[in-house]
C-alpha positions in Angstrom: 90.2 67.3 32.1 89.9 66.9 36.1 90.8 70.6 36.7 87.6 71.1 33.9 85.7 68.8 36.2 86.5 70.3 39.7 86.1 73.7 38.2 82.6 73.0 36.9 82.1 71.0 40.0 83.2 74.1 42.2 81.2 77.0 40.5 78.4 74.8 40.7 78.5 74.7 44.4 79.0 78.3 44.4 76.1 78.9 42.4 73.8 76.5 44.7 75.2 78.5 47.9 74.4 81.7 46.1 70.5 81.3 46.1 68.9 82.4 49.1 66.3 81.7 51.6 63.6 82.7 52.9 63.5 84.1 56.5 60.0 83.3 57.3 57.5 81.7 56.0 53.4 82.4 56.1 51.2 79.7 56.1 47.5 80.2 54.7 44.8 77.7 54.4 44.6 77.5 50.3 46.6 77.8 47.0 47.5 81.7 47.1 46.1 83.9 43.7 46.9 87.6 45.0 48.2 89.5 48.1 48.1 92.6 49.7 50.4 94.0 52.9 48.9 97.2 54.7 49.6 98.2 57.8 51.2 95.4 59.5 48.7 92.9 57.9 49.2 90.5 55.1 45.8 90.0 53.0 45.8 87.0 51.1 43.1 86.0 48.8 43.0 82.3 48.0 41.7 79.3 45.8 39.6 78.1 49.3 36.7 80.3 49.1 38.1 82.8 51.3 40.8 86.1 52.3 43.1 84.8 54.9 44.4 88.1 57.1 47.7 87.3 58.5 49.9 89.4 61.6 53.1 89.9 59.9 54.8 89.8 63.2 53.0 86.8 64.6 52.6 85.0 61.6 49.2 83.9 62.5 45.8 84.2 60.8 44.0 86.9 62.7 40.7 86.8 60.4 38.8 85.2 57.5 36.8 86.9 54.6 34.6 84.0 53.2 32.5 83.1 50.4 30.2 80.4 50.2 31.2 77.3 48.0 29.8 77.0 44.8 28.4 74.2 41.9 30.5 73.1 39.0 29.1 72.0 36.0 28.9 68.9 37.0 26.9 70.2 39.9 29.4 69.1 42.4 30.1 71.9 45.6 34.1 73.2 45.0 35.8 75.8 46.6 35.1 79.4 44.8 38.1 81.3 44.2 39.4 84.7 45.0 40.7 86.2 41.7 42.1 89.4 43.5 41.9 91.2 46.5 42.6 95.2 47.7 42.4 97.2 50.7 41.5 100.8 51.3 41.3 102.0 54.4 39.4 99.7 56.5 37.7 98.5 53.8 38.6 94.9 52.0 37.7 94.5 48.5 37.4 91.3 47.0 36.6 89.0 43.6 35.0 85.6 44.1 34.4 83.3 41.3 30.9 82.0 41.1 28.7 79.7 39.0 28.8 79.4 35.0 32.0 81.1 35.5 30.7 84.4 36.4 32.5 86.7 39.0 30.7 88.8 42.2 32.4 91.0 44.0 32.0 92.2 47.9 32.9 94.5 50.3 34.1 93.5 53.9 34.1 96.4 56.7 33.8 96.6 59.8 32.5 92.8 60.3 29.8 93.2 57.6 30.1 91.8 54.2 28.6 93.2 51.4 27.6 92.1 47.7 28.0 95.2 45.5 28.1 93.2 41.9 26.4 89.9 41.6 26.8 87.5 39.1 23.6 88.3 38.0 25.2 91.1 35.7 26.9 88.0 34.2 30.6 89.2 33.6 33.6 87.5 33.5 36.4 90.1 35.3 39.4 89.0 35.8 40.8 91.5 38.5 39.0 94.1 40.4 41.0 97.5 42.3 40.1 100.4 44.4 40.5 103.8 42.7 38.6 105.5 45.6 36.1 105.5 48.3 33.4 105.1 45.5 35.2 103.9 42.6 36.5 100.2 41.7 38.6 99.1 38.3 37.6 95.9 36.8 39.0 94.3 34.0 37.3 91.8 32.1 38.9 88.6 30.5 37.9 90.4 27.3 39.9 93.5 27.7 36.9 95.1 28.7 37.8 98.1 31.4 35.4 99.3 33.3 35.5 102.5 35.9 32.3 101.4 38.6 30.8 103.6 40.4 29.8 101.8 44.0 27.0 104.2 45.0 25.3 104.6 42.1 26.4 101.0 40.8 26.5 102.7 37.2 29.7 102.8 35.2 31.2 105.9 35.0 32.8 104.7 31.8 33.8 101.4 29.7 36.7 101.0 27.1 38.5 97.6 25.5 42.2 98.1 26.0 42.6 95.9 22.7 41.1 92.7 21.0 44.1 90.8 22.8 43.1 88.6 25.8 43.5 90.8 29.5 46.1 89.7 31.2 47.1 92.1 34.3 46.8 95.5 34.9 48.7 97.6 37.6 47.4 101.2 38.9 50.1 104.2 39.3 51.0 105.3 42.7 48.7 108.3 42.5 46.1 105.9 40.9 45.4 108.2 37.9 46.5 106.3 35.8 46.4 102.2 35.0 48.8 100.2 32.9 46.8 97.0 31.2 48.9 94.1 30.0 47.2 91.6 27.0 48.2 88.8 25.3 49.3 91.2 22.2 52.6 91.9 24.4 51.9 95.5 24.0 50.9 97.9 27.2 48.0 100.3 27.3 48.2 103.5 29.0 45.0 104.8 30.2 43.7 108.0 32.6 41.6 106.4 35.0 39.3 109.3 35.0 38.1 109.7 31.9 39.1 106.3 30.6 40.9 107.9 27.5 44.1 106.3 26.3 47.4 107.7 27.2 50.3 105.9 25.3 50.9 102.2 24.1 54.3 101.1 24.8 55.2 97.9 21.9 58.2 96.0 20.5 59.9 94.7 23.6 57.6 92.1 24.6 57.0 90.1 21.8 54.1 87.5 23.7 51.6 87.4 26.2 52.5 89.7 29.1 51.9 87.6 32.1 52.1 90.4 34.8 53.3 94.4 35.1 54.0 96.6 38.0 54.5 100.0 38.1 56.5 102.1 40.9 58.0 105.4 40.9 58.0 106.1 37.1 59.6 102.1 36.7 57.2 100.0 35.0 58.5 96.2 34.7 56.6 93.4 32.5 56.8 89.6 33.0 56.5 88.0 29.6 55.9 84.5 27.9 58.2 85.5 25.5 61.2 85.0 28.6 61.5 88.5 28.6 61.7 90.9 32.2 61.4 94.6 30.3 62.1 97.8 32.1 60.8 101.2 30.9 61.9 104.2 33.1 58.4 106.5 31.6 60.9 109.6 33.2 63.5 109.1 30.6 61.6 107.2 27.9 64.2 104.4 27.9 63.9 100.7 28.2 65.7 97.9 28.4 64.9 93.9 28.9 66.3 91.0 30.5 65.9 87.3 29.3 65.7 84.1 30.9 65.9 80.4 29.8 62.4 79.7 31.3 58.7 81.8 30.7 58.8 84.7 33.6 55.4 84.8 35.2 55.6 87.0 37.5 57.4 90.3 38.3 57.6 93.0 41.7 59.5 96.6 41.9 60.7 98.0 45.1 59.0 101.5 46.1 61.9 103.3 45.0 61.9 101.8 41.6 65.2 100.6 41.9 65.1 97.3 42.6 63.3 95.0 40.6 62.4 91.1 40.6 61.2 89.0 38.6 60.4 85.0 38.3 64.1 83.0 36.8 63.8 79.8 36.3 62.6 76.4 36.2 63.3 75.9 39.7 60.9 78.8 40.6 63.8 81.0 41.9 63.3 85.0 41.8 66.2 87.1 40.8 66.5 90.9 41.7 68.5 93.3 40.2 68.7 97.4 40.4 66.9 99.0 37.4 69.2 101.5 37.3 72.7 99.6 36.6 70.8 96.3 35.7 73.1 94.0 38.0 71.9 91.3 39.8 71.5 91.7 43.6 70.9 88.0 44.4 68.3 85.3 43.8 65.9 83.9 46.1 64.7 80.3 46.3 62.8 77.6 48.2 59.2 78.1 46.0 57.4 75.0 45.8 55.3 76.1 42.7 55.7 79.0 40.1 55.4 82.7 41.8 51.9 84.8 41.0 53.0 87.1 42.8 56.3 89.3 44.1 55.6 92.3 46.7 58.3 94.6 48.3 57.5 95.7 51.7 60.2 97.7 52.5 63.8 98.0 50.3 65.5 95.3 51.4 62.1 92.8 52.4 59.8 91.1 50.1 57.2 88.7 49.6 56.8 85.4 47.4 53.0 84.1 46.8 52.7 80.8 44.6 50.1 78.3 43.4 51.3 77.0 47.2 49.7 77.2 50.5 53.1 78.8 51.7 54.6 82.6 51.3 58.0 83.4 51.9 59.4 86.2 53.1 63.1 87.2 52.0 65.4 89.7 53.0 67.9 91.5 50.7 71.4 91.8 52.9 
């Protein structure tokens, strides 16, 4: 019984010791909701009415996209958040909440920040992405996608994914094509051209899909149902690992062979190779539950949460 103990005792320690830290840490000035790294900058939209741009080598917040605060329904001022955030070229794209719920969305370059959806149209998108110089992606909470034209601010076309509840959506690399995730558990290929539907991918997540990623011909799903499933779209296979606690969010390396995802209780991320499916290490020291998981580089990524703190880990 006390070699049971000291044995449970030891690979318990080992176990701790095994989890990893973070080798820096970025500090921003509200709860973090999506992030972007381009060009040695770190763009982080946030629950505090504004983008926080931060120096990956200094650490420090080098600029501020803001929105003004708006009026709850109880007609109080709050902080308006940033639901999402992308960058193309020198151009910053973001989505601000705004009052009755409704979304805008503006366009920071070059100092000058411009309004180029107001909540006037009164639409509730959940996420918003650059396809080009004149083209953004939205997504609506209804499933609604929508291909908007910013010159002409006309859609160039509108589909509903499903009747399931939009969840996350993830462009390709070439961005021609965009993988929508629902509450259904299924995924939706669709051309991001012409807005027609390319494949549905079912029967491995069995819930809500929380998040999806896409790199390389790897896409990787984050599911209520404790699910992490792989498909390789080169081989047509897939594959899924579980966990003891809902996985919320999920990242894939450049490559595609390294993927992590969101473990456990403790808000630990596990990576593993897609390829052989072991486990490469986990990474800890999140305050709050991950939103999101970017890779940098192959061996260096980043961990957002509902947390005014990112870390930055390093796979040795």
């Amino acid at each position: 019984m006390k070699i049971f103990f000291l044995s449970l005792f030891v690979s318990s320690f080992l176990f701790a010791s095994a989890i990893e830290k973070p080798i820096a840490k970025y500090n921003v000035d509200g709860a973090v909701t999506d992030l972007v790294f381009q060009e040695g900058k770190l763009y982080c939209a946030t629950s505090a009415s504004s983008v926080d741009i931060i120096d990956f080598k200094t650490k420090t917040i080098i600029n501020k996209i803001t929105v003004g605060k708006i009026k709850d329904f109880m007609g109080d001022e709050i902080e308006a958040k940033i639901y999402s955030v992308d960058v193309l070229k020198n151009r910053v794209l973001l989505l601000a909440q705004a009052e009755h719920g409704f979304r805008k969305i503006d366009i920071y370059q070059d100092g000058k920040q411009t309004t180029i959806l107001d909540p006037s149209k009164k639409l509730y998108i959940a996420k918003a992405k650059f396809i080009n110089e004149e083209t953004i992606l939205l997504a609506l909470l209804s499933n609604d996608i929508i291909s908007y034209n910013i010159k002409t601010q006309k859609y160039n076309w509108s589909t509903q994914a499903s009747q399931s509840k939009f969840s996350n959506f993830v462009l390709s690399d070439n961005k021609q094509e965009v993988i929508i995730a629902d509450e259904s558990g299924e995924l939706h290929i669709y051309d991001t051209n012409k807005g027609t539907l390319l494949k549905t991918l079912s029967g491995q997540n069995l819930d809500n899909v929380f998040q999806v990623d896409y790199k390389n011909g790897i896409l990787a799903t984050a599911g209520q149902d404790r699910r992490a499933v792989v498909y390789d779209m080169k081989s047509n296979n897939s594959y899924y690992k579980t966990s003891k606690f809902l996985i919320y969010s999920v990242g894939i390396s450049q490559s595609g062979k390294l993927v992590a995802y969101s473990s456990d209780e403790n808000n630990n991320v596990t990576v593993f190779n897609s390829a052989t499916k072991s486990i490469i290490g986990i990474y800890g020291e999140n305050k709050m539950i991950p939103i999101k998981i970017l890779f940098i580089s192959e061996n260096k990524f980043f961990v957002a949460s509902d947390d005014k703190v990112i870390n930055l880990y390093e796979i040795k």
